[in-house]
DOPA-222037 format. One record per residue (C-alpha): residue in one letter; residue number from 1; x, y, z. Coordinates in steps of 0.001 Angstrom, whole numbers, plus 500000, padded with zeros to 6 digits. Example, Ala and Ser with C-alpha at 12.3 -4.5 7.8 and 13.67 -1.06 7.14 Angstrom:
BEGIN
{res A; n 1; east 512300; north 495500; up 507800}
{res S; n 2; east 513670; north 498940; up 507140}
//
This chain:
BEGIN
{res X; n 1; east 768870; north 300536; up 604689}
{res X; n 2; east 769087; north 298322; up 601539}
{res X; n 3; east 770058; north 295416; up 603045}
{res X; n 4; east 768011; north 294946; up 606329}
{res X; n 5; east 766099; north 292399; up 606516}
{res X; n 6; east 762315; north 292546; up 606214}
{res X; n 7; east 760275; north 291562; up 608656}
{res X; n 8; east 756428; north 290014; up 608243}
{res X; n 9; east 755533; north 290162; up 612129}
{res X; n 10; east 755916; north 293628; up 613692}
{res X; n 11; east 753839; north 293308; up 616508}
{res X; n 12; east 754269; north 296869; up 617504}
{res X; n 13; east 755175; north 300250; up 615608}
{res X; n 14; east 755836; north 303999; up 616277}
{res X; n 15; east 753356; north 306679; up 615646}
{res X; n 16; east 752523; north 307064; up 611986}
{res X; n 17; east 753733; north 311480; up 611149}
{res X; n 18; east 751085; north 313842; up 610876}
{res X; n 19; east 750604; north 312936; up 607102}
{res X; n 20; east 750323; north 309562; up 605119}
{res X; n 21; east 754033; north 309457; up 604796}
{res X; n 22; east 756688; north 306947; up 606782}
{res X; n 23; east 759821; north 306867; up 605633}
{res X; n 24; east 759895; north 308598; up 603039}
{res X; n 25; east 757106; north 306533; up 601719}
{res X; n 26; east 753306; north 308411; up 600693}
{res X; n 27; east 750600; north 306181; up 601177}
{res X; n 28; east 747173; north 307490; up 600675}
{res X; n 29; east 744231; north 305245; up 602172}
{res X; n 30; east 741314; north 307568; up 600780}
{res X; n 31; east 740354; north 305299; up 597721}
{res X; n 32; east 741097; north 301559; up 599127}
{res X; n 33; east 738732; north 299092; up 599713}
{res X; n 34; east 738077; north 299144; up 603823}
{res X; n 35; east 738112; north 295116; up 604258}
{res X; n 36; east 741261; north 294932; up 602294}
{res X; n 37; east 742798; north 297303; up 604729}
{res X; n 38; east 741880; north 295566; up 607241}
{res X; n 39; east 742763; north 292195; up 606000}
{res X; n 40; east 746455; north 293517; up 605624}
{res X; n 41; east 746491; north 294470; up 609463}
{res X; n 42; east 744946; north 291279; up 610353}
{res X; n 43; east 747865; north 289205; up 608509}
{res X; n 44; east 750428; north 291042; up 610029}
{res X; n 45; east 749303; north 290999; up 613276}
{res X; n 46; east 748709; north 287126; up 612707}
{res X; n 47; east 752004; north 286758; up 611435}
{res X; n 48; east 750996; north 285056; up 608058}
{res X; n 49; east 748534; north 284984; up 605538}
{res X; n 50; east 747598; north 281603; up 606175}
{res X; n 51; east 746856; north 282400; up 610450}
{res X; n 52; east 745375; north 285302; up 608783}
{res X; n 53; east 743094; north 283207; up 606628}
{res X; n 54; east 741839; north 280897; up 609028}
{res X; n 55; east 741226; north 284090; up 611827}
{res X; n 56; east 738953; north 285524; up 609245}
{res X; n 57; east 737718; north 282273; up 608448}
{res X; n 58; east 738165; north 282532; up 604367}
{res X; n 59; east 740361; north 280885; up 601842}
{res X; n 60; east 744088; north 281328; up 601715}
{res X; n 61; east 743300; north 282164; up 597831}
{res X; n 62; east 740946; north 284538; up 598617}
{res X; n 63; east 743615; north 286213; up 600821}
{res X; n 64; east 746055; north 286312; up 598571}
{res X; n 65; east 743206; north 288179; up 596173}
{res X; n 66; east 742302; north 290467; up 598005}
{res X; n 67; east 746045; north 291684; up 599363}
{res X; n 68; east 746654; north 291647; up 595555}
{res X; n 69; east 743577; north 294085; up 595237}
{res X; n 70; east 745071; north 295806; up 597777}
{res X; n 71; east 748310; north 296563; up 596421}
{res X; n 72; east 746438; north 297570; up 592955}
{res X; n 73; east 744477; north 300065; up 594648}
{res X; n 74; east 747600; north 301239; up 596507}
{res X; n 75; east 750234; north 301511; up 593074}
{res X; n 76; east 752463; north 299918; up 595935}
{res X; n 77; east 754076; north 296372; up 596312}
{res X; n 78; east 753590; north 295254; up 600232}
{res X; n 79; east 754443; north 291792; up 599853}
{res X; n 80; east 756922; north 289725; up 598202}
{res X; n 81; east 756495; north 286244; up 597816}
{res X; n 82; east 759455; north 283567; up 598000}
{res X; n 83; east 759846; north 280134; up 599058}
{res X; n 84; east 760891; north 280974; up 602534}
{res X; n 85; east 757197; north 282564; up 602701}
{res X; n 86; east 755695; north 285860; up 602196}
{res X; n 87; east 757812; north 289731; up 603677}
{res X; n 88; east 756903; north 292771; up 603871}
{res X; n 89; east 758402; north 295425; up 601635}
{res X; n 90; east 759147; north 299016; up 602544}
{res X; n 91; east 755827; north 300278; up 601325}
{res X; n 92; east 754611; north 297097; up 603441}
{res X; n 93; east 756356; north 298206; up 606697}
{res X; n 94; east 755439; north 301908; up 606347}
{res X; n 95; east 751618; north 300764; up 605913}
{res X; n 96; east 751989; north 298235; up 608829}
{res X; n 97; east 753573; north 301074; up 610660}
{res X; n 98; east 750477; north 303474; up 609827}
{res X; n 99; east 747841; north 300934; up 611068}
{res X; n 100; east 749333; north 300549; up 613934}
{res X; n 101; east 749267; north 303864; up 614929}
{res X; n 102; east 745716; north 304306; up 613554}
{res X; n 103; east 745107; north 301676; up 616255}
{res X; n 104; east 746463; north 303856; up 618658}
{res X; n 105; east 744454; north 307178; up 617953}
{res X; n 106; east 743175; north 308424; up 621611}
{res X; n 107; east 740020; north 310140; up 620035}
{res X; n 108; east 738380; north 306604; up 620094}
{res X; n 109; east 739300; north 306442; up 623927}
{res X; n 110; east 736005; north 305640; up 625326}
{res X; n 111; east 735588; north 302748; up 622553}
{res X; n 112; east 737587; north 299097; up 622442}
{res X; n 113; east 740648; north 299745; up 621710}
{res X; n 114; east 741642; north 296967; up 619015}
{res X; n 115; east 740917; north 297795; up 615188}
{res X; n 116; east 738669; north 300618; up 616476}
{res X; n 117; east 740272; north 303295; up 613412}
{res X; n 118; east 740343; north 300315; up 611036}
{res X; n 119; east 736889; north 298485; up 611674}
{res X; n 120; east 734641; north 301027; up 613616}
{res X; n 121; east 730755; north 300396; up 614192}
{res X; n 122; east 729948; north 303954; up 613177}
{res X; n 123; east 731043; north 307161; up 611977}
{res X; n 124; east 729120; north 310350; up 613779}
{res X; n 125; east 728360; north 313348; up 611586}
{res X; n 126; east 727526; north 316469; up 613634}
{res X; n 127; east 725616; north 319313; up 611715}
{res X; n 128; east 722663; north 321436; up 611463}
{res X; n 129; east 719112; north 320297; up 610750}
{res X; n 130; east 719024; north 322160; up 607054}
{res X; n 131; east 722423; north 320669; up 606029}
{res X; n 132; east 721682; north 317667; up 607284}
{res X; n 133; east 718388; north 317263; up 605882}
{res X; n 134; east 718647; north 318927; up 602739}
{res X; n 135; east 721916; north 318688; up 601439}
{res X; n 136; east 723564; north 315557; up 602733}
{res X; n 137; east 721169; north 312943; up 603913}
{res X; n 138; east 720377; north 312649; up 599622}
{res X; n 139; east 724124; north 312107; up 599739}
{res X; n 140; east 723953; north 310233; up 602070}
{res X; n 141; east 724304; north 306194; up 600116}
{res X; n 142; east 727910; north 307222; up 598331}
{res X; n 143; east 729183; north 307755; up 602255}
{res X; n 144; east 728028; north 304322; up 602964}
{res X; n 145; east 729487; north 303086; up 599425}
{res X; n 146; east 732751; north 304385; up 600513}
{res X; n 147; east 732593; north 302437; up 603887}
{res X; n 148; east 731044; north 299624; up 603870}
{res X; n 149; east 729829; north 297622; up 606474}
{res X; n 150; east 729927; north 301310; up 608919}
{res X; n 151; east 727406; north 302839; up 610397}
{res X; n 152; east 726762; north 306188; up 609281}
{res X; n 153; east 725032; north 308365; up 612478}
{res X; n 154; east 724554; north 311581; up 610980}
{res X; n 155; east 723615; north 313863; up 614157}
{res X; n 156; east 720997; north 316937; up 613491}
{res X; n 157; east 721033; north 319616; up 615672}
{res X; n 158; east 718667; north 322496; up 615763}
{res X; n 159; east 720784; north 324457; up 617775}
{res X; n 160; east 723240; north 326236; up 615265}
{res X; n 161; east 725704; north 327822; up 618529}
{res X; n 162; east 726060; north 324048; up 620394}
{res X; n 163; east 729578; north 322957; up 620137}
{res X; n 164; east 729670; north 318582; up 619370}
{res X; n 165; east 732811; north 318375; up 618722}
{res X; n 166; east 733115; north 316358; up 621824}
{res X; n 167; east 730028; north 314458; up 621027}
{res X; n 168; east 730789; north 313480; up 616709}
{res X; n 169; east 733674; north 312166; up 614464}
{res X; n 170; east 733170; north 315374; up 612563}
{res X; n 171; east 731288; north 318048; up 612948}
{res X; n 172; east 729864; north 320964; up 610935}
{res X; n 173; east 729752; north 324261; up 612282}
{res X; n 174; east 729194; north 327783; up 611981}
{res X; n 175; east 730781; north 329180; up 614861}
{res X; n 176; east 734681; north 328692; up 615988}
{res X; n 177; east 734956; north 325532; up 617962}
{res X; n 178; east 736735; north 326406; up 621388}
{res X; n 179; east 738677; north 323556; up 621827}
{res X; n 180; east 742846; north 323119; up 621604}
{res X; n 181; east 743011; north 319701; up 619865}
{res X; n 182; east 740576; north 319958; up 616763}
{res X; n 183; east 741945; north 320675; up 613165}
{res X; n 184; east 739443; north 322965; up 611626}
{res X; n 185; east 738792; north 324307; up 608025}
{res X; n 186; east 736644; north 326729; up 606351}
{res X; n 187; east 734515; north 323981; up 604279}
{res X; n 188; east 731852; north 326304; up 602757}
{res X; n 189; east 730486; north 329928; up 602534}
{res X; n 190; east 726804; north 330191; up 602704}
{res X; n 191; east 725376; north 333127; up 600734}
{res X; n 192; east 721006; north 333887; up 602166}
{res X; n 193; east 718550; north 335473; up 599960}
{res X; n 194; east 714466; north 336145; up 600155}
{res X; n 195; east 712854; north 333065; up 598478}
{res X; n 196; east 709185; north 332647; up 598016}
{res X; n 197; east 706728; north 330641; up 595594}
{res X; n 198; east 705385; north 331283; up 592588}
{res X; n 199; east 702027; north 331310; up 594005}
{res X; n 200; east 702829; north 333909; up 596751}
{res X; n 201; east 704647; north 336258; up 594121}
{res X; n 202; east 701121; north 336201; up 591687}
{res X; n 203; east 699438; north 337356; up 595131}
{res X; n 204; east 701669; north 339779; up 596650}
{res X; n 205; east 704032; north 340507; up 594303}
{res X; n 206; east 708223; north 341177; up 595170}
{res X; n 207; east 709993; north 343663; up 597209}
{res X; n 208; east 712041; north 345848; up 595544}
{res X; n 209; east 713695; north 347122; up 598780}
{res X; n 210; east 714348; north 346472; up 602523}
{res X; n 211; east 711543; north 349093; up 603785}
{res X; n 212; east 709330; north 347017; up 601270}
{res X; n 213; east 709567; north 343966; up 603130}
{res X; n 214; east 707290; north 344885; up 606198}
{res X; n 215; east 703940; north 345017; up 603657}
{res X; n 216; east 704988; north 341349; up 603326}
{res X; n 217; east 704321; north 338295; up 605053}
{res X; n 218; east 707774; north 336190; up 606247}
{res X; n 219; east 707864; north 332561; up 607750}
{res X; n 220; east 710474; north 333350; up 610261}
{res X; n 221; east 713021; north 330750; up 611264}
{res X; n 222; east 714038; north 330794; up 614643}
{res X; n 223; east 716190; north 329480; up 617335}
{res X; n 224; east 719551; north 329118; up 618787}
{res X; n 225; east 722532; north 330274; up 616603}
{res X; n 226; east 719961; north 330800; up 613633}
{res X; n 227; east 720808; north 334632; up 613774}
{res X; n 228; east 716889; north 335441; up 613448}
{res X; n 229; east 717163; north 338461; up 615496}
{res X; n 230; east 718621; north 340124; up 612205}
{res X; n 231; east 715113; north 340455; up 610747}
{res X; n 232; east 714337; north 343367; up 613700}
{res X; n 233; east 718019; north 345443; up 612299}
{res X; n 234; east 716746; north 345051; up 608914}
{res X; n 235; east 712601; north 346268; up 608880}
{res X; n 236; east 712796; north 347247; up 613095}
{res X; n 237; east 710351; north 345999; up 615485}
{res X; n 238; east 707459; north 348128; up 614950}
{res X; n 239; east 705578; north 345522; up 612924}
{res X; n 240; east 702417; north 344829; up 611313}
{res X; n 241; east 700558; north 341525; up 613026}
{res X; n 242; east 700196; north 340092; up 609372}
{res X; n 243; east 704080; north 340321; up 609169}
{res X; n 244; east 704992; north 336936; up 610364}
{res X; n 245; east 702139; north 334634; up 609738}
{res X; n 246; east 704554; north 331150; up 610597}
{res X; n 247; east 707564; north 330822; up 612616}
{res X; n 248; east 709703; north 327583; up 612942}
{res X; n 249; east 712940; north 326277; up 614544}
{res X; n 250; east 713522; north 323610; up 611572}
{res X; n 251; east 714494; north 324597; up 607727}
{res X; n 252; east 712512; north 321550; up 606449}
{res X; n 253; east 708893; north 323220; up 607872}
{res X; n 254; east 710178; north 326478; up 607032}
{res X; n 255; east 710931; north 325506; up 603217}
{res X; n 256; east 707761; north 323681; up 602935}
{res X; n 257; east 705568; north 326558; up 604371}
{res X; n 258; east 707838; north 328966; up 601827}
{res X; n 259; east 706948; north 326361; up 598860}
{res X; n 260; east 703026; north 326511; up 599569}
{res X; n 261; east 703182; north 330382; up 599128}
{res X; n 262; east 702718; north 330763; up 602710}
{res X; n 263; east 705358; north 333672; up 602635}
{res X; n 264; east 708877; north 334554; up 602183}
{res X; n 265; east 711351; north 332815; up 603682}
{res X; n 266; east 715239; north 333775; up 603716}
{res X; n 267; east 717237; north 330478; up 602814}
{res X; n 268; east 721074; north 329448; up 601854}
{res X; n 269; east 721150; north 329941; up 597717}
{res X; n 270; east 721983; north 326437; up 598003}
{res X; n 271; east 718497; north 326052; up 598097}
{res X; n 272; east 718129; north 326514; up 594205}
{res X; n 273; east 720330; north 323249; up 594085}
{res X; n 274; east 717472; north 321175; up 595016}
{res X; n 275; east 714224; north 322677; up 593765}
{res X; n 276; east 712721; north 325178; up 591723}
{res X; n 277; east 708837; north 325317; up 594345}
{res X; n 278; east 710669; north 328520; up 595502}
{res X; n 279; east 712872; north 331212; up 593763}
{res X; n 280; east 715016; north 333796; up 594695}
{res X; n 281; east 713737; north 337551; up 595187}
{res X; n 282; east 714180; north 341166; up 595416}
{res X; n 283; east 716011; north 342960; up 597812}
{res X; n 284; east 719575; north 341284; up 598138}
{res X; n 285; east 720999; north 341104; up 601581}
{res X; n 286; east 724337; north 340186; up 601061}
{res X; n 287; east 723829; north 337754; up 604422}
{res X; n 288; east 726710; north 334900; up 604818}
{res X; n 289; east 728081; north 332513; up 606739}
{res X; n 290; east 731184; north 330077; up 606910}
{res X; n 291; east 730836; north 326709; up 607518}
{res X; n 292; east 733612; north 324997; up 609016}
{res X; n 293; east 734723; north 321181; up 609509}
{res X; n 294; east 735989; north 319763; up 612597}
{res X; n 295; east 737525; north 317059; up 613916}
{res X; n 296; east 740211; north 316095; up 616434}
{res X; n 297; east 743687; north 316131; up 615418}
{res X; n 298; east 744631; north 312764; up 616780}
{res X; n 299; east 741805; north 311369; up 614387}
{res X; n 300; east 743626; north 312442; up 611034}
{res X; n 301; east 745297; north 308967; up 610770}
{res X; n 302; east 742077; north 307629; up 610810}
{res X; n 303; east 741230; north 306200; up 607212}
{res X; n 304; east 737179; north 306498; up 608193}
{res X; n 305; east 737931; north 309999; up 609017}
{res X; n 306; east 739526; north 310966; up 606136}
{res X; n 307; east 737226; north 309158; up 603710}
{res X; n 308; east 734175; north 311067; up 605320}
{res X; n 309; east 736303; north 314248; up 604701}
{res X; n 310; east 737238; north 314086; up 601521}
{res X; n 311; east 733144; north 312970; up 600712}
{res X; n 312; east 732424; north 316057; up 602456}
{res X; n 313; east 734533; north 318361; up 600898}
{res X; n 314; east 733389; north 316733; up 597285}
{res X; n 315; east 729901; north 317699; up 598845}
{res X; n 316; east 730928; north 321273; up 599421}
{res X; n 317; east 733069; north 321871; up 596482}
{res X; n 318; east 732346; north 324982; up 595035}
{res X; n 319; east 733842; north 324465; up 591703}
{res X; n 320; east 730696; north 322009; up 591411}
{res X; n 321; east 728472; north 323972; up 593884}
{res X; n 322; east 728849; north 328253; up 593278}
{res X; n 323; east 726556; north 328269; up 596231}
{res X; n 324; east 728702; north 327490; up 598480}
{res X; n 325; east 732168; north 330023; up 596926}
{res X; n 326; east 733406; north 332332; up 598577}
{res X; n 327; east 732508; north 335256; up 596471}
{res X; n 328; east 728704; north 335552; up 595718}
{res X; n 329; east 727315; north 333960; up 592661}
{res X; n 330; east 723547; north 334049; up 591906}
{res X; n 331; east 721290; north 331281; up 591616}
{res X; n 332; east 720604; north 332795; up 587872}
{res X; n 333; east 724201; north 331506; up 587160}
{res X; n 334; east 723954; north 327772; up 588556}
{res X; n 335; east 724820; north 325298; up 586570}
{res X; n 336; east 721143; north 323571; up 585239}
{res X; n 337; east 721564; north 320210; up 586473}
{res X; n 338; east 719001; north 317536; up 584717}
{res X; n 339; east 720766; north 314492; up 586382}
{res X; n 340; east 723370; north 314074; up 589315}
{res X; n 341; east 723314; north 314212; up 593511}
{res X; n 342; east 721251; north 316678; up 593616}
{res X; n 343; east 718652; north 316530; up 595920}
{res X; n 344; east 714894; north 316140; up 594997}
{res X; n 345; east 713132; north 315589; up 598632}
{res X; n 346; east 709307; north 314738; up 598259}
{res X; n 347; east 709622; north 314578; up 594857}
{res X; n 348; east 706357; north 314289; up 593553}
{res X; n 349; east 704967; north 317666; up 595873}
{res X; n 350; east 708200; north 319634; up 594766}
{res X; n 351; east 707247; north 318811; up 591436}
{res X; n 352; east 704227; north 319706; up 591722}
{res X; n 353; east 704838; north 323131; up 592961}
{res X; n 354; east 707469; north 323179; up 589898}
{res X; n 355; east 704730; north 322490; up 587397}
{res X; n 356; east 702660; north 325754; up 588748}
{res X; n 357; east 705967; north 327663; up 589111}
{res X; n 358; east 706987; north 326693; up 585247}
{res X; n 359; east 702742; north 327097; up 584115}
{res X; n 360; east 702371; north 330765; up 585801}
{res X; n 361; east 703053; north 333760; up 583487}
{res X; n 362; east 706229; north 335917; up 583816}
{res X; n 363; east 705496; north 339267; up 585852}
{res X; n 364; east 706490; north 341928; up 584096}
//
């Protein structure tokens, strides 16, 4: 209504919808500054910017800055200022209406309930060991950029068939979480190949086939949800005792053993993202595996939540990444990135193994 009056105190609101939108007006929270967010809660649930102020224990200036901020980062006006003091405008309401109900979000239920949405200790991010490690912990300071003063636990797990959803903020999974209440989304496509060193390839040469693999030496990774069991369909288990000289439940030791030419090693393509110590090889599987994103559905008015999303969808994005598309691309084809988040773990050994990989001469 035009000509209602606007309110700067509303102690209480409805549940925000399922999207940023209240009445009619889109708000989206992904690219504002956390403490300003949660300044503009704390001065309507004061009452005014001044109670506000002095509850925070900062200037009424600085206040006013950083609501002004706010509103910048926003495109939105929330406040009007007049001599009978300072109202909220629509845009104003519908955001006081949306923290509110962020406020309310159950999937917080076992921590305090006041400002837990808008100023949380931590943020948990459930996923494998390999992801975790390899591709997102170097990722790991623009997360912690994005929200500052949070805790970021990111959870490892070596068990790849384990459902957390119950136990993280998010979680990364291979396998269909069983629960009613979680939102879920196909984040990734993981496409496996035979890797090995340089070193191991001047020794024992490449497979050119399937059969071929079994005069070869594989560091095996194993364990729950890992799908090793796929190695017997492919070369059988009539095998040589040489055949498996290492075998490993993490993708850290198994990458490292790969790198010092201790064998072959089937890895995500992803791999070729972060270092050149191994490269991919003869036969093509055609193994893959989708990686999906979870998270409960009460938690999508969570501005936390949807920050760490959106970070790890950028993370994921296959325009950027063709390792992780849904049709296959080759690691030939990657983009050759000199710069940028891509990870470089151990530098100075990976580069080492680089500098043999690049000194070796080709094989014909």
């Amino acid at each position: 209504m035009q000509d209602r009056k606007r309110r700067i105190l509303p102690k209480s609101a409805n549940r925000v919808q399922p999207v940023n939108t209240v009445g009619g007006t889109h708000i989206d929270l992904t690219k504002v500054d956390w403490n300003n967010l949660r300044l503009f809660r704390l001065a309507v649930r004061s009452g005014s910017l001044r109670a506000a102020a002095i509850e925070e224990g900062i200037s009424i200036n600085t206040l006013r800055t950083r609501m002004g901020r706010l509103e910048r980062q926003l495109g939105l006006t929330l406040l009007v200022r007049s001599p009978q003091g300072v109202t909220l405008t629509a845009a104003g309401e519908a955001l006081a209406e949306m923290t509110a109900a962020m406020n309310e979000a159950a999937f917080m239920r076992d921590r305090p309930a006041d400002d837990v949405l808008l100023r949380p200790k931590e943020i948990t991010i459930g996923c494998s060991e390999g992801i975790g490690t390899l591709w997102l912990t170097p990722r790991i300071l623009e997360l912690q950029r994005l929200l500052p003063g949070l805790t970021v636990n990111l959870q490892i797990d070596y068990n790849l068939a384990r459902d957390r959803t119950n136990e993280a903020d998010i979680s990364l999974t291979f396998e269909m979480p069983q629960h009613q209440d979680l939102l879920v989304t196909r984040i990734a496509t993981l496409h496996f190949l035979p890797f090995a060193a340089a070193r191991y390839i001047d020794t024992h040469g490449v497979p050119q086939c399937v059969d071929e693999l079994r005069d070869h030496r594989i560091v095996e990774h194993i364990g729950p949800g890992v799908r090793s069991e796929l190695l017997d369909y492919l070369i059988g288990t009539d095998r040589s005792p040489h055949l498996v000289p290492m075998r490993t439940n993490s993708s850290l030791a198994q990458l490292w053993a790969v790198a010092q030419g201790a064998g072959i090693g089937g890895f995500p393509t992803y791999i070729s993202e972060i270092t050149r110590a191994v490269e991919p090889i003869p036969p093509a599987l055609n193994i893959r595996r989708e990686l999906r994103m979870a998270y409960h559905a009460n938690a999508r008015h969570s501005p936390a939540i949807q920050i760490a999303c959106n970070w790890l969808r950028d993370a994921f994005d296959s325009k950027t990444y063709p390792c992780f598309a849904d049709v296959f691309v080759h690691p030939e084809a990657f983009p050759r990135r000199k710069e940028g988040p891509v990870a470089q773990l151990f530098r100075g050994i990976f580069d080492r193994m680089e500098r043999f990989s690049s000194e070796r001469k080709p094989t014909s």
